[in-house]
MIZA-724965 format. One record per residue: x, y, z of N, C-alpha, C, O in turn. Coordinates in steps of 0.001 Angstrom, whole numbers, padded with zeros to 6 digits, always signed. Atoms other than C-alpha are relative to their C-alpha. Layout:
BEGIN
XYZXYZXYZXYZ ...
//
This chain:
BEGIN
+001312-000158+000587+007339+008408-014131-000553-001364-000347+000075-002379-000043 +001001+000986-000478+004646+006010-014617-000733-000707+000966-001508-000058+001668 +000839+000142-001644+003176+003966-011846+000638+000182+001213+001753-000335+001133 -000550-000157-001087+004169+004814-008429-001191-000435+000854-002325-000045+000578 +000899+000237-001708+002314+003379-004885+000378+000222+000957+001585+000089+001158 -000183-000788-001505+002318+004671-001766-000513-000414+001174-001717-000261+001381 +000605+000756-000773+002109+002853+001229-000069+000878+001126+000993+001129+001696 +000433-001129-001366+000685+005305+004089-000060-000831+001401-001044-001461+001787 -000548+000596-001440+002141+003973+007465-000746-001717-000335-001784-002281+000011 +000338+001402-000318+002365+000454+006517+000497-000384+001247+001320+000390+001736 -000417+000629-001003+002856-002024+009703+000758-001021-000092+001743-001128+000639 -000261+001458-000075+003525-005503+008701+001651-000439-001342+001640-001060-002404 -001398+000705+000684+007545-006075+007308-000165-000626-001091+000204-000130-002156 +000154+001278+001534+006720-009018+004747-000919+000758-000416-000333+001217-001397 +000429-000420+000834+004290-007312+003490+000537+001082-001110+000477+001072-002340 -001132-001167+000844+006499-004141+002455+000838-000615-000791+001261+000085-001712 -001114+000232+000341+008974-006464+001394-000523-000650-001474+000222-000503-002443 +000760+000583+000479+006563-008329-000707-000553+001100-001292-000980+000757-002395 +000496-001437+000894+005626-004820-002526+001163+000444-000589+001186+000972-001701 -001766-000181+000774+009477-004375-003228-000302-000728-001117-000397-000198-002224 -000248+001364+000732+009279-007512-004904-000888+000683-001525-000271+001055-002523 +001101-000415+000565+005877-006376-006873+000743+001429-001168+000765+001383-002398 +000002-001334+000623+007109-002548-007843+001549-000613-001100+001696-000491-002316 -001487+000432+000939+010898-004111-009055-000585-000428-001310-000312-000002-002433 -000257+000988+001319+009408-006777-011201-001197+001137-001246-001190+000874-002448 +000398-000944+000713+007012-003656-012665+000659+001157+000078-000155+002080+000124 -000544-001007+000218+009392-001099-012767-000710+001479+000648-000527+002587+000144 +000960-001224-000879+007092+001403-010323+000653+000080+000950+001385-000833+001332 -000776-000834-000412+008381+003531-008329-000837-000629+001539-001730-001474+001471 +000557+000648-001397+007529+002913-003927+000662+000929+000738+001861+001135+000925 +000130-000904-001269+006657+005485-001374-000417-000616+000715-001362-001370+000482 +000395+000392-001320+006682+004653+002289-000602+001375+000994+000139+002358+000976 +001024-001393-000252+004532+007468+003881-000118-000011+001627-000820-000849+002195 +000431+000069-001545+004699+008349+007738+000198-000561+000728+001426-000628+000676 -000675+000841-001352+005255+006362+010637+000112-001972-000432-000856-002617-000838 -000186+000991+000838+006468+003019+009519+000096-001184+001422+000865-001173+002384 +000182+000620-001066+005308+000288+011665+001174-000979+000485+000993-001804+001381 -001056+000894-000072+008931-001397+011454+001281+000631-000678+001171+001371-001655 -001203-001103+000620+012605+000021+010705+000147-000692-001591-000626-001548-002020 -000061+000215+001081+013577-000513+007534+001582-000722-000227+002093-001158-001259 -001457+001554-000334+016907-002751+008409-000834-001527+000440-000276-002589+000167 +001149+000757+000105+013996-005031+009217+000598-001215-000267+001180-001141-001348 -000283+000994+000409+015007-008518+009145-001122-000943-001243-000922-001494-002325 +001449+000668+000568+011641-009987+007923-000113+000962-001043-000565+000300-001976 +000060-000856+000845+011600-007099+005676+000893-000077-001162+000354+000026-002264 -001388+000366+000517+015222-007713+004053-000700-001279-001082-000934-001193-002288 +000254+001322+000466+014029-011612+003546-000894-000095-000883-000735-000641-001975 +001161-000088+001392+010495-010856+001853+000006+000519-000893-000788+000223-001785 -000538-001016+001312+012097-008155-000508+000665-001122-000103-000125-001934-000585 -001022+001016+000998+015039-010908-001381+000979+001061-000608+001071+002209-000172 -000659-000785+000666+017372-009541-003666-000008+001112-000516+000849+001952-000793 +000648-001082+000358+014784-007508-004715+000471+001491+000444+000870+002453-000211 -000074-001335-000662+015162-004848-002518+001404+000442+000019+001346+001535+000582 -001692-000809+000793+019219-003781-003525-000660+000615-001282-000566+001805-001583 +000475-000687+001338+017356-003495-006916-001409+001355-000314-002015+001875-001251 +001416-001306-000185+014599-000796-005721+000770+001246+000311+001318+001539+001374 -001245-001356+000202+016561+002443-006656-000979+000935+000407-000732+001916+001109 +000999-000805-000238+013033+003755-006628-000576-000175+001361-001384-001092+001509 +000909+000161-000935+011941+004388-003033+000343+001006+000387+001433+001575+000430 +000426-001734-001288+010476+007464-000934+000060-000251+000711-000308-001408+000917 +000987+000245-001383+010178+007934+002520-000714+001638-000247-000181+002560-000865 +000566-000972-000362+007468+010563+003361-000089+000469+000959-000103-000501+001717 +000929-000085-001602+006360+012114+006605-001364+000363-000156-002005+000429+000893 +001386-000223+000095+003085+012922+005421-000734-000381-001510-000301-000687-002621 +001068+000504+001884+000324+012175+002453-000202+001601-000101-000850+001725-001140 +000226-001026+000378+000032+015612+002310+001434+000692-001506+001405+001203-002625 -001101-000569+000604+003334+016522+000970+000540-000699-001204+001161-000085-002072 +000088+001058+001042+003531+013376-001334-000807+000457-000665-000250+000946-001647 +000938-000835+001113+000246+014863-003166+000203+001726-000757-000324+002404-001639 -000645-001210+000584+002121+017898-003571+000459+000033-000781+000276+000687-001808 -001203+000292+000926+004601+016845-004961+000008-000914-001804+000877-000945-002675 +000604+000980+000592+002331+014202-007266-001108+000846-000891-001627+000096-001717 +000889-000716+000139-000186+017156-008361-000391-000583-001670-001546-000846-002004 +000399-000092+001108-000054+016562-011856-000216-001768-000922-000291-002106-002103 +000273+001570+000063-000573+012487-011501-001526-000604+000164-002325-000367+001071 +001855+000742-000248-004063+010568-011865+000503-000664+001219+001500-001382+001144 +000156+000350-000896-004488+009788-008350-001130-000594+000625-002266-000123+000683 +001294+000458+000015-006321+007198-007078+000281-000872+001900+001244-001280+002549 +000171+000412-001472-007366+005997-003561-000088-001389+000589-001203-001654+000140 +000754+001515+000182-007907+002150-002569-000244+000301+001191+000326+001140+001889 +000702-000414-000901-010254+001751-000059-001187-001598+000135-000867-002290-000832 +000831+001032-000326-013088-001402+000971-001638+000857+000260-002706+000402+000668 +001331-000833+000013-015631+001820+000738-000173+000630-001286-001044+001493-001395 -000112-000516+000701-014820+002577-002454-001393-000667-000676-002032-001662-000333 +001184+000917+000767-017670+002242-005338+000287-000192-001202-000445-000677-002065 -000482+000550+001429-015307+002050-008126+000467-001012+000136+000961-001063+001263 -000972+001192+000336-013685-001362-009050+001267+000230-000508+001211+000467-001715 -001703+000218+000351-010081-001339-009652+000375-000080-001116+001489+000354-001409 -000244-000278+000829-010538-001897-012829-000722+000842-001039-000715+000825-002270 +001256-001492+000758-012980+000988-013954+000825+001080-000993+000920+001435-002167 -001315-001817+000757-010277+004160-014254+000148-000344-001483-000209-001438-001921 -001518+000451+001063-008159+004174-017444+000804+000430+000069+001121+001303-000739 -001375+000035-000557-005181+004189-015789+001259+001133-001155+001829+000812-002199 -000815-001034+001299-003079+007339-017667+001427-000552+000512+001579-001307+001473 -001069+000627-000439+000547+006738-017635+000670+000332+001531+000799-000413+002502 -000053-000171-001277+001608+008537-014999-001257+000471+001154-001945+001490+001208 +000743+000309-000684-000326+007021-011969+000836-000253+001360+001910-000826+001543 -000911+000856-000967+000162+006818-008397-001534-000096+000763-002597+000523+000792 +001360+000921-000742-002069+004547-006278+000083+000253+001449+001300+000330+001621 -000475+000089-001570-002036+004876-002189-000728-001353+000415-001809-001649-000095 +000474+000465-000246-002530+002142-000464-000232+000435+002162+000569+001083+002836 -000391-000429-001861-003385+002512+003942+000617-001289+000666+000963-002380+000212 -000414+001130-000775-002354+000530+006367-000427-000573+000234-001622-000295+000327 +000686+001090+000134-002974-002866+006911-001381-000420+001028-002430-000996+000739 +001794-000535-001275-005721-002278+010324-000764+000730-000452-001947+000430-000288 +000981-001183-000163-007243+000510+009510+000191+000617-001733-000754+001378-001943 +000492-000538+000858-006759+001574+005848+000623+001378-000001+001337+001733+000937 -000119-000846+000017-006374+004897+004380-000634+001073+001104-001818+000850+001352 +000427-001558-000890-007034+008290+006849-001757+000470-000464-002022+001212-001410 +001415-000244+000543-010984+008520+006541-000014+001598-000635-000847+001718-001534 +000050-000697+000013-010393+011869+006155+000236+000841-001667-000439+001663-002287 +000017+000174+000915-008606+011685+003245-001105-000999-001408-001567-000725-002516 +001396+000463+001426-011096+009141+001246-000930+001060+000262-001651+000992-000733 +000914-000521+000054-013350+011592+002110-000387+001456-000879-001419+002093-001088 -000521-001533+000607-011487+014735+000171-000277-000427-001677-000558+000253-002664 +000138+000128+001940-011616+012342-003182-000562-001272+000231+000081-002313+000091 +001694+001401+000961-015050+009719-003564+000686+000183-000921+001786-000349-000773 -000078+000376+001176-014470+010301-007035+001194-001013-000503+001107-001809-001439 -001333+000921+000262-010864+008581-006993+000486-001125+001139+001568-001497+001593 -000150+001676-001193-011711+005430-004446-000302-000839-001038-001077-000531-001943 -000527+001440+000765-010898+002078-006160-000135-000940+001641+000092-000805+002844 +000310+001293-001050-011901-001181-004518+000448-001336-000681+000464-001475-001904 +000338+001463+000821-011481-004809-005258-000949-000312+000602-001191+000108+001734 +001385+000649+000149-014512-006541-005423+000026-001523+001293+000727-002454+000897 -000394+001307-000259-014694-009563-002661-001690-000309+000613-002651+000457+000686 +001286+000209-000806-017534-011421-000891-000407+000648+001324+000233+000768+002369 +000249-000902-001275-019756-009384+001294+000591-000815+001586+000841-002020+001609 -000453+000224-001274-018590-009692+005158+001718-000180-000023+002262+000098+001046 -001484+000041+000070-014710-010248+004212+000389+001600+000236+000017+002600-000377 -000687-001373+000057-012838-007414+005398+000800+000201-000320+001081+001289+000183 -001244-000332+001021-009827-007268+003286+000469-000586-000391+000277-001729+000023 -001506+000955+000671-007084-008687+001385+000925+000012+000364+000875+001021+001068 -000900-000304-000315-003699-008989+002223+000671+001383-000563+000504+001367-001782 -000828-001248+000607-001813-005693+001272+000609-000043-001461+000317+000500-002527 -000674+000866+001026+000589-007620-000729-000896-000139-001464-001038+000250-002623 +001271+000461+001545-001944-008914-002895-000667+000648-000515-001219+000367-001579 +001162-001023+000508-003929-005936-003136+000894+000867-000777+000380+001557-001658 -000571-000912+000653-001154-004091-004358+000377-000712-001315+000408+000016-002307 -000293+001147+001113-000259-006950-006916-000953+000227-000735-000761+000612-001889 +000868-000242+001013-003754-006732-007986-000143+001093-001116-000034+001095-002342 -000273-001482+000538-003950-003124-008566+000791+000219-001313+000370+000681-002374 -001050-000467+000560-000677-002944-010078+000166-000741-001522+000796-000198-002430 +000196+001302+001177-001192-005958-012881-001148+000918-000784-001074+001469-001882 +001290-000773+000953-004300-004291-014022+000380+001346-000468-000453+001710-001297 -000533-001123+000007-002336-000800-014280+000681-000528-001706+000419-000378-002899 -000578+000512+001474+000047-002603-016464-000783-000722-001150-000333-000646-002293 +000992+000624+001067-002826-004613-018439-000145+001091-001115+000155+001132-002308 +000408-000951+000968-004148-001438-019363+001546+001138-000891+001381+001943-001808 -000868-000688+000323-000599+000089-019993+000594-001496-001573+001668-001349-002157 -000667+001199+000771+000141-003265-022520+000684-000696+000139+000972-001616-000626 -000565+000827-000909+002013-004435-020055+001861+000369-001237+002680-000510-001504 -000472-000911+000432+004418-002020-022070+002103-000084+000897+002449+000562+001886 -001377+000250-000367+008505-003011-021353+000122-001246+000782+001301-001499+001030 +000282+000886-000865+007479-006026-019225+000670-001258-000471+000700-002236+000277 -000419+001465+000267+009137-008787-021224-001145-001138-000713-000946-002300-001065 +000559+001031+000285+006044-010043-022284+000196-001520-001228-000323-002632-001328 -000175+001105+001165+007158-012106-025207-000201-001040+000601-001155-001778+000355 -000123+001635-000895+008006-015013-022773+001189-000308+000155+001964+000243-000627 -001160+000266-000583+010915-016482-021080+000303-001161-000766+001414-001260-001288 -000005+001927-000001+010395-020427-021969+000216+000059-001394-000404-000867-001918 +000092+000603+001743+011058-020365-025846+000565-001505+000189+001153-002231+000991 -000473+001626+000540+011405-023461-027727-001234-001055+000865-001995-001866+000337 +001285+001248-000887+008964-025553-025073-001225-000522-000841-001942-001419-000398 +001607-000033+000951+005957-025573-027844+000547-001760-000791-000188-002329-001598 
//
C-alpha cells in the first residue's frame, strides 16, 4: 500500500532499471504491464537498477491494464499523459495511489486516456517538446506524491550531520 506505478509495455531497459532505482529509494511498489520490450535478465537492465533491483521485493508483472485496475479498484488512479490538462501536481495524492505510466513511443493506449480525462496528469514542458524521458517523468511524479505525503518514512532528517 501506498504509491505504486505501472509501467504499461515499457521498451527501453535503463529506463526500467532507472524506475527500480526511483520506487526502492521511495518504498513504491512497480508493475510491469504487458509485453515488455526487453527480458527482464536484461543486461542493461540489471546495470541501471544496480543493487537496487535485489532490493525491489515489490514488483508485478501484468498481461494487461485491464486486470491491474481490477485488482487496484479501490486506489486513486491517475493517468500520465502529454494530453493531459491536469498538472502533476494538481490531485491530492491520497495514500494509496497508483500512477501508470505508457510506453516510451507512443504513451498510454489512447483508448484508455480516453475512459478517464478526469484522471490525466501531465508535466508541464515547452510547447513543441514531445516528452521527457520516462525515468524522469516517473521521478517527477513520484517526488511530488511523496511531497504531498511529507515525504513520510523517507529519512528526511538528513544524512550529513555535524557539516553545519
Amino acid at each position: 500500500m501506498g504509491l505504486e506505478i505501472a509501467l504499461v509495455e515499457p521498451e527501453i531497459p535503463q529506463n526500467t532499471g532507472n524506475i527500480i532505482r526511483t520506487c526502492v529509494a521511495l518504498g513504491a511498489s512497480l508493475h510491469l504491464v504487458g509485453k515488455l520490450g526487453f527480458s527482464l535478465e536484461d543486461r542493461y537492465l540489471k546495470r541501471s537498477g544496480l543493487d537496487y533491483w535485489y532490493n525491489m521485493t515489490d514488483l508485478y508483472l501484468w498481461d494487461n491494464v485491464e486486470d491491474l485496475l481490477k485488482e487496484k479498484v479501490h486506489y486513486a488512479i491517475y493517468y500520465t499523459s502529454t494530453k493531459g490538462t491536469k498538472v502533476y501536481s494538481e490531485p491530492s495524492y491520497k495514500e494509496d495511489t497508483l500512477i501508470l505510466f505508457g510506453k516510451e513511443t507512443k504513451g498510454l493506449p489512447e483508448p484508455l486516456l480516453l475512459a478517464h480525462p478526469e484522471r490525466m496528469i501531465r508535466i508541464p514542458m515547452i510547447e513543441g517538446t514531445r516528452s521527457l524521458n520516462l525515468s524522469n517523468s516517473v521521478a517527477i511524479v513520484a517526488y511530488e506524491y511523496a511531497r504531498q505525503q511529507n515525504f513520510r518514512g523517507l529519512g528526511t532528517e538528513g544524512h550529513l550531520r555535524g557539516l553545519n
